[in-house]
Backbone bond lengths (Angstrom), bond angles and torsions (degrees), N, CA, C in turn:
res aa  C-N    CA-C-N  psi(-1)  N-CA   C-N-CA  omega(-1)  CA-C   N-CA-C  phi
1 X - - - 1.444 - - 1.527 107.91 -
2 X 1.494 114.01 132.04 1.338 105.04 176.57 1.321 113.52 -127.51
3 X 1.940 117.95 140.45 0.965 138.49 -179.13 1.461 111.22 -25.48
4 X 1.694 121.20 152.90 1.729 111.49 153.72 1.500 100.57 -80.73
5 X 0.970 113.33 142.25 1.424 128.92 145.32 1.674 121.97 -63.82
6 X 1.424 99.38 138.90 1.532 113.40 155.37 1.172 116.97 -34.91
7 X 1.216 148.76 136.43 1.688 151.58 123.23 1.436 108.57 -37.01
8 X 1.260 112.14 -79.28 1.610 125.89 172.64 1.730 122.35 -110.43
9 X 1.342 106.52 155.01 1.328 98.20 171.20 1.486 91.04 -124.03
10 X 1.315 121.59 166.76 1.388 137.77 171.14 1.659 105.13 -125.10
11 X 1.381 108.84 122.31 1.482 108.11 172.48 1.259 129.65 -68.44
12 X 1.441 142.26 103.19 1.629 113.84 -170.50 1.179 103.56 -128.89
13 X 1.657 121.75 168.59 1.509 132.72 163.44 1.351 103.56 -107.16
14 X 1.901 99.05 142.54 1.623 92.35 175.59 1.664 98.90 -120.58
15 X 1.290 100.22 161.20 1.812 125.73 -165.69 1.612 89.00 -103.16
16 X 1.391 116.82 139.13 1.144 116.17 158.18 1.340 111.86 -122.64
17 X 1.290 127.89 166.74 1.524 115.18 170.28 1.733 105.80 -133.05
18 X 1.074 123.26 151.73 1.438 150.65 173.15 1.282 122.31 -100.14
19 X 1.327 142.29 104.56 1.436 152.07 -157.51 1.828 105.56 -120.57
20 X 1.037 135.75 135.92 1.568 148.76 156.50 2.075 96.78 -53.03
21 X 1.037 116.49 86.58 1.820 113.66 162.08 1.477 116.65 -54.70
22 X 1.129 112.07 130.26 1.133 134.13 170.64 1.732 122.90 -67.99
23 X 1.315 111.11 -11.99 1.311 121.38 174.93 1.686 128.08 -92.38
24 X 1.204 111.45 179.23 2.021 91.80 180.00 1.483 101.59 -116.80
25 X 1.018 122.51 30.88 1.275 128.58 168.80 1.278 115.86 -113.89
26 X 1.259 133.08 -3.74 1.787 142.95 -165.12 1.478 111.07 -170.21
27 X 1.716 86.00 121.32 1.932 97.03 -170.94 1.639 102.28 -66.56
28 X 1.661 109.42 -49.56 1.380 97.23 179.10 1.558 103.19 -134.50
29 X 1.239 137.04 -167.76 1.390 169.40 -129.75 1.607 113.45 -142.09
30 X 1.123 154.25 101.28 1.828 142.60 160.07 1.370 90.74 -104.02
31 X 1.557 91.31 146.94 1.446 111.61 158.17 1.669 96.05 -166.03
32 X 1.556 92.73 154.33 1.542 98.31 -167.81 1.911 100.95 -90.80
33 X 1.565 106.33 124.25 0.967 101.46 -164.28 1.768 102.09 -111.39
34 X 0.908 144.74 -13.02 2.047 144.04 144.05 1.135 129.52 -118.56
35 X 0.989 114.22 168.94 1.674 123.04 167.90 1.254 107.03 -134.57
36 X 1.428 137.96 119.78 1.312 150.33 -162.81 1.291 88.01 -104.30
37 X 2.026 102.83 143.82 1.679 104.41 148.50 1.179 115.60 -63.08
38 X 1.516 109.41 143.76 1.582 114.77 165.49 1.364 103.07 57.32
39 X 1.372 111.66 150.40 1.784 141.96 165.39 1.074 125.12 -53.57
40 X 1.560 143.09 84.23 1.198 141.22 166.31 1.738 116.78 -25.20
41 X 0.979 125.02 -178.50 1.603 126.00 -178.23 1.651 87.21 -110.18
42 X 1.317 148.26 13.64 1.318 144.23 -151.70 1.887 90.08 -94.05
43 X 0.891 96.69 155.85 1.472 120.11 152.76 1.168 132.13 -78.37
44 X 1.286 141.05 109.80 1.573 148.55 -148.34 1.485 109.18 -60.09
45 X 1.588 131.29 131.03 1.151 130.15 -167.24 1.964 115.60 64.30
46 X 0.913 106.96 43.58 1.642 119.49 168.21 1.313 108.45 -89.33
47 X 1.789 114.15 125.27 1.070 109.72 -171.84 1.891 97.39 -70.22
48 X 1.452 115.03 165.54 1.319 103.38 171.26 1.707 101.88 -130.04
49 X 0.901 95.09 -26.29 1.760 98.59 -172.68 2.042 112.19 -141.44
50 X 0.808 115.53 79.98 1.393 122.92 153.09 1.445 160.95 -11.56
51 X 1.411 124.95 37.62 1.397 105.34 -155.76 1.642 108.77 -104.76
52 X 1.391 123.63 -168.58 1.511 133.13 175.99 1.886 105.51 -54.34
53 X 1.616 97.46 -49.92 1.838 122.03 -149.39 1.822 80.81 -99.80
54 X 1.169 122.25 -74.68 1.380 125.51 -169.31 1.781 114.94 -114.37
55 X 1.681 89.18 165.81 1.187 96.15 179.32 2.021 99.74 -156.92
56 X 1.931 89.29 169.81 1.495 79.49 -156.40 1.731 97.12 -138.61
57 X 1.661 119.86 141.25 1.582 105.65 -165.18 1.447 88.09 -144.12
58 X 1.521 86.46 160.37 1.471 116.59 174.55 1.528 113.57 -93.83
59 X 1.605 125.39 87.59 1.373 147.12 -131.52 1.897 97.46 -94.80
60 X 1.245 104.47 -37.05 1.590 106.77 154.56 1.628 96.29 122.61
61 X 1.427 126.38 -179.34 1.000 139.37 159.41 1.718 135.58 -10.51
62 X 1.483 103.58 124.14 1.785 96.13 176.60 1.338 97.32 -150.49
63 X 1.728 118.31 -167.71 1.190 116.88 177.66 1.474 115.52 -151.93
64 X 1.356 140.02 97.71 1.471 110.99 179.64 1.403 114.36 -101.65
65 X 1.649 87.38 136.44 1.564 113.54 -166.86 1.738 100.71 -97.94
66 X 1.630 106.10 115.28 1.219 113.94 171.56 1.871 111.05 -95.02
67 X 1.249 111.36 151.68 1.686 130.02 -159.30 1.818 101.64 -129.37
68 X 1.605 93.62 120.72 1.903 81.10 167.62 1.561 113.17 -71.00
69 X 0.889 130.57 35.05 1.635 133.49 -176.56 1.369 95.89 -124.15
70 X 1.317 143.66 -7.54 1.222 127.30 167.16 1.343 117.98 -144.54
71 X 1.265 115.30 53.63 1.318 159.74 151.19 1.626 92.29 -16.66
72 X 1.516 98.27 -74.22 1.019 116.09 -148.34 1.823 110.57 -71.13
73 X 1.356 120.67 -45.96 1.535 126.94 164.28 1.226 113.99 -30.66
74 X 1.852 109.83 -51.53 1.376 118.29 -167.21 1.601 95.28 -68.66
75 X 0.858 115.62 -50.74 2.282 112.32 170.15 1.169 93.83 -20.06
76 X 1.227 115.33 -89.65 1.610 134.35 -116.31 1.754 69.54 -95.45
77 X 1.259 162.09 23.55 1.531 146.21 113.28 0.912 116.76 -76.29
78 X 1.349 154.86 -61.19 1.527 154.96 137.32 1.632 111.46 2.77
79 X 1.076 121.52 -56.09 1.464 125.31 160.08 1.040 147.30 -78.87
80 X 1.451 120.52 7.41 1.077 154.72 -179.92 2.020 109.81 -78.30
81 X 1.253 115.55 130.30 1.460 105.91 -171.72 1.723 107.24 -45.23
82 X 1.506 136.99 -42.70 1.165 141.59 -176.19 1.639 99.70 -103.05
83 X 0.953 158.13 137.01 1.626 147.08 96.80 0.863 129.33 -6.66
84 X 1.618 143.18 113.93 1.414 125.17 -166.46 1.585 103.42 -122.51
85 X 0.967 115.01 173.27 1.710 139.89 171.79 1.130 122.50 -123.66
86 X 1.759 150.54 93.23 0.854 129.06 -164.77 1.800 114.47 -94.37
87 X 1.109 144.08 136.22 0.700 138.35 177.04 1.716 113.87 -118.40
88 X 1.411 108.79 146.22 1.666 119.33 178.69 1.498 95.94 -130.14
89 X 1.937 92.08 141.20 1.605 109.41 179.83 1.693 86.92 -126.38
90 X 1.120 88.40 139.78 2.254 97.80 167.41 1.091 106.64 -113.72
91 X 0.941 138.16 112.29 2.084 148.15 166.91 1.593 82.91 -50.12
92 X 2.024 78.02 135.18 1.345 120.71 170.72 1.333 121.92 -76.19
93 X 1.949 117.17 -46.07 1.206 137.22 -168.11 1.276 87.93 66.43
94 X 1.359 133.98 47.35 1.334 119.79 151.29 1.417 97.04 -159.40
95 X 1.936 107.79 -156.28 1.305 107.99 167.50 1.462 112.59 -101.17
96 X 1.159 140.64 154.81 1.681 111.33 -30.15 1.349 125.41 -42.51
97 X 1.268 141.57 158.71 1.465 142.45 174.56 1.294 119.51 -74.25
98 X 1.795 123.83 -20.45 1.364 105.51 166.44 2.150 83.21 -159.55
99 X 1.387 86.84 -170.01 1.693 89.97 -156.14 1.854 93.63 -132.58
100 X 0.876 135.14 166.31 1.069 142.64 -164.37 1.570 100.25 -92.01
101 X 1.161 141.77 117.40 1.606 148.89 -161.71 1.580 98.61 -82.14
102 X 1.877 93.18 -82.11 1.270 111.24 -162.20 1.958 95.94 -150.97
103 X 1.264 118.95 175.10 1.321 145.27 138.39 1.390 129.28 -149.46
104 X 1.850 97.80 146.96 1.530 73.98 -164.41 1.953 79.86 -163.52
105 X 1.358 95.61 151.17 1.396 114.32 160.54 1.259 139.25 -69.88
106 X 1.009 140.14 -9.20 1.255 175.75 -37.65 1.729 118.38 154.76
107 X 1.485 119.50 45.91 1.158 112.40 -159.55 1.622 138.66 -43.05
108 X 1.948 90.02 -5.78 1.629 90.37 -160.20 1.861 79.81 -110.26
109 X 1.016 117.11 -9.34 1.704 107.77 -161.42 2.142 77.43 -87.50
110 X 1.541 116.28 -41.39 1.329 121.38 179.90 1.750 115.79 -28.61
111 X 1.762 105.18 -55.82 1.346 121.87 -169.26 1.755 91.34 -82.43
112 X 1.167 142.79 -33.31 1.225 136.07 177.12 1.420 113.84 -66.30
113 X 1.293 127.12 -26.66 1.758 112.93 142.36 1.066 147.33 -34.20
114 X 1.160 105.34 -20.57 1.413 120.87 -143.48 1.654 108.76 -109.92
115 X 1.680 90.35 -23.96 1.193 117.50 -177.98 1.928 110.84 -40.62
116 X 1.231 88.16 -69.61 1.841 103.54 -167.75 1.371 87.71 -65.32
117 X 0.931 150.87 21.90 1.877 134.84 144.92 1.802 103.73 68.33
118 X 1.220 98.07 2.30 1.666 103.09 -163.21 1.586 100.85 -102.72
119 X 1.711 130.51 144.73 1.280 124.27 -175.08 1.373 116.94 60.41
120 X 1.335 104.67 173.71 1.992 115.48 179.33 1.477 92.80 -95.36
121 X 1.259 107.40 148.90 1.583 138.12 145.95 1.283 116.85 -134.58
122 X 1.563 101.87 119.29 1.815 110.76 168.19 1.133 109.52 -135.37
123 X 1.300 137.42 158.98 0.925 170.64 -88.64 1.487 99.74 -168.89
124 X 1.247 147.20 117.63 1.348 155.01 171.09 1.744 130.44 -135.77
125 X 1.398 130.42 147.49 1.431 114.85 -162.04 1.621 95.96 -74.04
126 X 1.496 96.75 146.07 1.575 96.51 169.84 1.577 119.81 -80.15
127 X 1.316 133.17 161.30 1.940 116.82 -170.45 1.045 89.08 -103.72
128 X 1.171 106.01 142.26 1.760 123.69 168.92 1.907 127.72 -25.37
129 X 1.351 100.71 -26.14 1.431 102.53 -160.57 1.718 89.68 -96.50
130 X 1.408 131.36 -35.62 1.298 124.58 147.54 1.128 121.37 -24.56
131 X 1.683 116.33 -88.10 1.202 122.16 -178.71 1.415 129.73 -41.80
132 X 1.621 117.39 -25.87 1.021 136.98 172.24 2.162 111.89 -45.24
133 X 1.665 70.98 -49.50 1.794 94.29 -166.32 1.887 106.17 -58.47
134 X 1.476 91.52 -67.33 1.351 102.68 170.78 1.701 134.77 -44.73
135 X 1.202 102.17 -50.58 1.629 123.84 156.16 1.916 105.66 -20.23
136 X 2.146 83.62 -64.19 1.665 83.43 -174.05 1.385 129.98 -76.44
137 X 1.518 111.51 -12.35 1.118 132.01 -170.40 1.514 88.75 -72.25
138 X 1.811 119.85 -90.03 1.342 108.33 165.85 1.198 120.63 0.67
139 X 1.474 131.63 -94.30 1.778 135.64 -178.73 1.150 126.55 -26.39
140 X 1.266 104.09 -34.26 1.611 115.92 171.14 1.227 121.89 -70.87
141 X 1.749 107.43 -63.32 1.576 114.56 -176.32 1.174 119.83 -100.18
142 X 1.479 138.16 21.68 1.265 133.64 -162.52 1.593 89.80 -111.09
143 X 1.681 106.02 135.75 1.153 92.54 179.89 1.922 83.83 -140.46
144 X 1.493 97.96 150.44 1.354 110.64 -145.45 2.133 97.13 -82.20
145 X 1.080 124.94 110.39 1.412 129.11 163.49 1.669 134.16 -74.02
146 X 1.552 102.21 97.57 1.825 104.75 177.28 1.417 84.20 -22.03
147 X 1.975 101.37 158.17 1.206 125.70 141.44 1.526 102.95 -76.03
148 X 1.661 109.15 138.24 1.843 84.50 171.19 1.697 88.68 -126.94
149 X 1.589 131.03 149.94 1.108 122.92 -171.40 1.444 100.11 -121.32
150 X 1.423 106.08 139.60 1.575 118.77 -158.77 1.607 104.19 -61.91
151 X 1.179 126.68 125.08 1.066 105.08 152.71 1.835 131.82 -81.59
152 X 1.470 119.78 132.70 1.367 105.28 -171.71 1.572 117.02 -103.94
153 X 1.111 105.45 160.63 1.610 124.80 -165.95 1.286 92.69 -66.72
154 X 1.821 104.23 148.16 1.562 112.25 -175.92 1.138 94.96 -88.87
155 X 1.458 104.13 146.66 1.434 129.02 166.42 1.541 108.46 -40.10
156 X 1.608 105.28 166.85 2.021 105.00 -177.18 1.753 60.12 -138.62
157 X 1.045 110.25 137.36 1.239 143.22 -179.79 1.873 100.69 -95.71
158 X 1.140 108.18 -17.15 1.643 113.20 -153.02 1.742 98.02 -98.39
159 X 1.506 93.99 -22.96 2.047 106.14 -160.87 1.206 121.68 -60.86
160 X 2.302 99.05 -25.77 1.518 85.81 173.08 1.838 119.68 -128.90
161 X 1.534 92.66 39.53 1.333 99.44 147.76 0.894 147.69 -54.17
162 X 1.479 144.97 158.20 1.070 143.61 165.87 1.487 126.80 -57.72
163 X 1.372 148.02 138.75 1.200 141.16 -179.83 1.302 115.95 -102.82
164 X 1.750 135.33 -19.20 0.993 132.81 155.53 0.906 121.12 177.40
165 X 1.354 150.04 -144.86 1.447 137.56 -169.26 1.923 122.55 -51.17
166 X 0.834 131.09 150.14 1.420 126.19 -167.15 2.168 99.63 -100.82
167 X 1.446 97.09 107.65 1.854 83.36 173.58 1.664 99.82 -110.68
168 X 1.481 102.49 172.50 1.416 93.37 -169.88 1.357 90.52 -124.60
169 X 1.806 119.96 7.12 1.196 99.22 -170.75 1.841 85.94 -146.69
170 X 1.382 125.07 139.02 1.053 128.27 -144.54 2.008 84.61 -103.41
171 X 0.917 108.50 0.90 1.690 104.54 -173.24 1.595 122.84 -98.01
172 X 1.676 91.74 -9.13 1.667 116.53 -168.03 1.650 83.04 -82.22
173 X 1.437 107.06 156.27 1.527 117.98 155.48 1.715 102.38 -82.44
């Protein structure tokens, strides 16, 4: 059996950020905070911005792979007051602290990350020149599907009758 393939891929870099936690169980906080067009020339995990409380890195390489089968998800994100990007990180337990999962446009494949309770998933604005891409991708391959509404099987009125005497004890004749 072989995989579908991508239609398109989109090259991206993702931003992560590092926060000081407020709790006594966790020194600090990640959450993936951009997705850049295209691949910087950077080296994966580059600090980029610095502070006392937080700090902010260039987490390295990803790809989102758009599908003519979900045409339609990518819509109903595109139209959405924000555009989003979802991105997933999986902890390393080492250094680096987590690794780049997935990204993806895909709002419902987005919440299906999220699923296994395992790693970060957030949610981030998508940049215009993305959305741009996707937009066209959509226009191209989205092709519009009747609603069709099931029709269901008539009831047998007969199925949950009784079949014959009622025992309450399976040992009686």
């Amino acid at each position: 059996m072989t995989a579908v393939q991508p239609v398109l891929r989109i090259p991206v870099g993702v931003i992560v950020e590092r926060r000081r936690a407020t709790s006594p169980w966790a020194d600090f906080v990640w959450r993936p905070s951009a997705v850049l067009d295209g691949i910087p020339e950077t080296p994966p995990w580059t600090p980029l911005v610095t502070a006392p409380d937080a700090a902010t890195f260039y987490a390295g390489a990803a790809e989102i792979q758009l599908y003519r089968s979900e045409t339609e998800h990518y819509r109903i994100n595109l139209v959405s007051d924000v555009a989003k990007l979802w991105v997933a990180l999986d902890e390393t337990y080492g250094d680096p602290p987590y690794r780049i999962a997935a990204v993806t446009a895909d709002p419902a494949e987005g919440e299906g990350l999220t699923e296994s309770g395992q790693g970060l998933v957030e949610a981030v604005p998508m940049p215009e020149t993305i959305r741009q891409v996707i937009s066209a991708f959509v226009a191209r391959h989205h092709v519009e599907r009747p609603f069709e509404k099931r029709r269901r099987d008539r009831a047998d009125p007969e199925a949950l009758a009784r079949r014959g005497p009622h025992r309450d004890n399976d040992d009686e004749p």
